[in-house]
N, C-alpha and C positions, 0 to 999 in steps of 0.2 A: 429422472430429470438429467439433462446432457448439462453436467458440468466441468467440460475438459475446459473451458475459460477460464477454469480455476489455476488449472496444472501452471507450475513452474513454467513459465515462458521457454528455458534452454534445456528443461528435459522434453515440452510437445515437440519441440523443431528434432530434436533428435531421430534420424531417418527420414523424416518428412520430406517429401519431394517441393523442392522449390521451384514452381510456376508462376507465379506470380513478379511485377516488379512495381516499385514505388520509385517513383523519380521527385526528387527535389531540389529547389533552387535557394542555396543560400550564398550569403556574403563570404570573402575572401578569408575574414577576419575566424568565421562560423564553421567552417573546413579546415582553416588550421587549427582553431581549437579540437573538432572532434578527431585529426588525426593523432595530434598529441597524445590525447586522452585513448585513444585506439591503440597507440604505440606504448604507453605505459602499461594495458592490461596486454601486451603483447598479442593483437590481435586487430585483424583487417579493419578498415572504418567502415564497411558492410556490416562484418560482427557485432562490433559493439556499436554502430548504430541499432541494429534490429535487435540486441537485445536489451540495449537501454528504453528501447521504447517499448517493448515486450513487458518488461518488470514496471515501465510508467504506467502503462495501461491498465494492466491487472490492478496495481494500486488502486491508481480513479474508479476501477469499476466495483472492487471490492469497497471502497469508500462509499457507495452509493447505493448500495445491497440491499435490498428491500427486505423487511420482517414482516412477513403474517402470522396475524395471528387471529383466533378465534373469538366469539363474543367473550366467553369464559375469560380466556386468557388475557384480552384486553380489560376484561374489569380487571383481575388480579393485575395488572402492570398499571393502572391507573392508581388502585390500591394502593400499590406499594410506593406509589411517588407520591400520594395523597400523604401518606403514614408520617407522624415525625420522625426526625434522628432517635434511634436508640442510645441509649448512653452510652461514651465510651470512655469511662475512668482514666485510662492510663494516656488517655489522648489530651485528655484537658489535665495531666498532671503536666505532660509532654508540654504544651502551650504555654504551662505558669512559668515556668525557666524561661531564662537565658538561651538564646540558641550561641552554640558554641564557634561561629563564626560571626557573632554581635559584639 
């Protein structure tokens, strides 16, 4: 399965031929903010437009990432959220106290 959608946003650009262009139309207010922000990571507002949206995207799409699984596998994961809490002692010792910022 082609999972270069996964790769690091500013390690796949690296060498890549850039053919392509994206034109956008924002407020006065929307360009001096992303030059700002272009100027403190010391780099073009090309730059770090394309790779703040680089790193967005991969996010949302990782966010979204679909789990298959098998008949098998989905009883066992049904199971297991069916199941109660296992005990955990030291958790509910942990609860009886005081939290130390109370």
């Amino acid at each position: 399965m082609d999972q270069s959608h996964l790769e690091s946003p500013t390690m796949s650009n690296a060498g890549t031929r850039k053919d392509e262009r994206l034109d956008l139309r924002l407020s006065a207010q929307a360009k001096a903010l992303l030059q700002r922000a272009a100027s403190a990571r010391h780099k073009t507002v090309s730059e770090f437009v394309v790779e703040s949206s680089l790193t967005a995207a991969a996010e949302t799409l990782a966010e979204r990432r679909e789990i298959l699984l098998d008949d098998a596998q989905w009883e066992a994961f049904l199971a297991a959220l069916d199941r109660p809490p296992s005990p955990k002692p030291g958790l509910e010792d942990l609860l009886r106290h005081k939290s130390v910022f109370e």
